[in-house]
N, C-alpha and C positions, 0 to 999 in steps of 0.2 A: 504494500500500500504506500504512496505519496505521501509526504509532507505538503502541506498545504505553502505557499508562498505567499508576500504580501502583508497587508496591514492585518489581515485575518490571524494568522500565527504570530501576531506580535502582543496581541490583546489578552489582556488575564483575564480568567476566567476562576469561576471558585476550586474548579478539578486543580488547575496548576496550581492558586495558590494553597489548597490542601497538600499536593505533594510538596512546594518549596517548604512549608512547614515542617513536613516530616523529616526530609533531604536536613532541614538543618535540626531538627533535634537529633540528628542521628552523626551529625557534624559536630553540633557544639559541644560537647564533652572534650571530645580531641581535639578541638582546634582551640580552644579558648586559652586554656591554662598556657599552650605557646605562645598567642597574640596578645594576652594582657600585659604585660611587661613593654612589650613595647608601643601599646598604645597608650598607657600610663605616660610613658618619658615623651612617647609625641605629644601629649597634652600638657606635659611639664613644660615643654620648649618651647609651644605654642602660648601657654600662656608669658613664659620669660619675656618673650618677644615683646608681647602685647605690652609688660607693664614699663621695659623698656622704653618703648614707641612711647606710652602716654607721659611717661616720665620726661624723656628727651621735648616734645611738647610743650609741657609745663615747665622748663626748665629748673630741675630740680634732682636730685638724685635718684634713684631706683628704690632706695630705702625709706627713702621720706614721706613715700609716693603715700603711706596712711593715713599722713598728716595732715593731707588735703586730699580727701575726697568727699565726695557731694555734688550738688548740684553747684554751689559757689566752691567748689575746690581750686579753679587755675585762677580766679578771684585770689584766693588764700595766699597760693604761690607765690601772683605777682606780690601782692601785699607785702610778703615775707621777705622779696626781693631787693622790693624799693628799701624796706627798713632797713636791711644789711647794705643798700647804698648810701642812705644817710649814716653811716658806721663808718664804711669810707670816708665817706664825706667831712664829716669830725676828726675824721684822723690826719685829714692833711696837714700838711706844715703850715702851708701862707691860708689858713681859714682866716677868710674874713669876716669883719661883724653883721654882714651881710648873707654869706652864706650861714653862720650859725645861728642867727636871727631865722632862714630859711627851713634848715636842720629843725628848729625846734616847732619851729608852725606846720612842715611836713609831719612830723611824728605825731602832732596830736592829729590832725588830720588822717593819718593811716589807722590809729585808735577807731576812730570816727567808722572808717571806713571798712573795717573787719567785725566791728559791733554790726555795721550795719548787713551785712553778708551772712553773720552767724544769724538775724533776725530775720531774713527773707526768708533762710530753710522753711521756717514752717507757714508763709505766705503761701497766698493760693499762685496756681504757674501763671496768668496775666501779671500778678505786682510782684510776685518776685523777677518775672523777666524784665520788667522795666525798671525794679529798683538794682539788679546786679549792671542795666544799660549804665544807671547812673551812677553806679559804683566804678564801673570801667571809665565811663568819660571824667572822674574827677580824678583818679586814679592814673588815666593817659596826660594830663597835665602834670599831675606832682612828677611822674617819671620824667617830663621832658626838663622841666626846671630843674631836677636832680642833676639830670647829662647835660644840662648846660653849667650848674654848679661845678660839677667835676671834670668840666673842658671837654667832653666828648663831644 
């Protein structure tokens, strides 16, 4: 007898999937205990990847990556960011009264601005998407007066 050719023999049917069912209970015993180890370490690498990726991203380290997560997480990062630039910032030799007059109105201002990010969390998604916009926009200013404080 012929095999049928075509879309016909391509289409499942409850007969086929009865036997692939059986096919693989009669498989998985012996093939699992081989394949688990190594689908383990491809999902271990698969995730490495990922937490790398998001890390590299947010620029911040792979280890930190706990310390900001959430929906305001790369909010967090940057925050964490600018703050260790105004650290910089203070540490120069020729600071002027200007720049630590800057330094000190930046840092309550980044207070301000991580209060207000931990406070969205539990907004509904409309206000917290518009209050992390406006976390970002006051946040892309203090960065820029940062890099311009420190000659970049």
């Amino acid at each position: 007898m012929a095999r049928k050719q075509g879309p016909e023999s391509a289409r499942i049917t409850p007969a086929k999937a009865r036997n692939a069912i059986a096919v693989a209970k009669v498989l998985a015993p012996a093939v699992l205990p081989v394949v688990t180890p190594y689908l383990v370490k491809s999902a271990a690498a698969v995730r490495d990847q990922w937490e790398r990726r998001k890390a590299r991203r947010l620029g911040i380290a792979v280890a930190d990556l706990g310390s900001y997560s959430g929906r305001g997480g790369a909010l967090h990062a940057r925050i964490a960011g600018a703050a260790t630039g105004l650290g910089e910032l203070r540490g120069k030799p020729d600071l002027t009264p200007e720049d630590r007059a800057f330094a000190d109105e930046a840092e309550v201002t980044l207070r301000k601005l991580a209060a207000a990010v931990r406070a969205a969390e539990r907004m509904p998604t409309p206000r917290r998407r518009a209050a992390h916009r406006a976390v970002a926009t006051e946040l892309d200013r203090v960065e820029e007066r940062l890099l311009t404080a420190l000659g970049v």
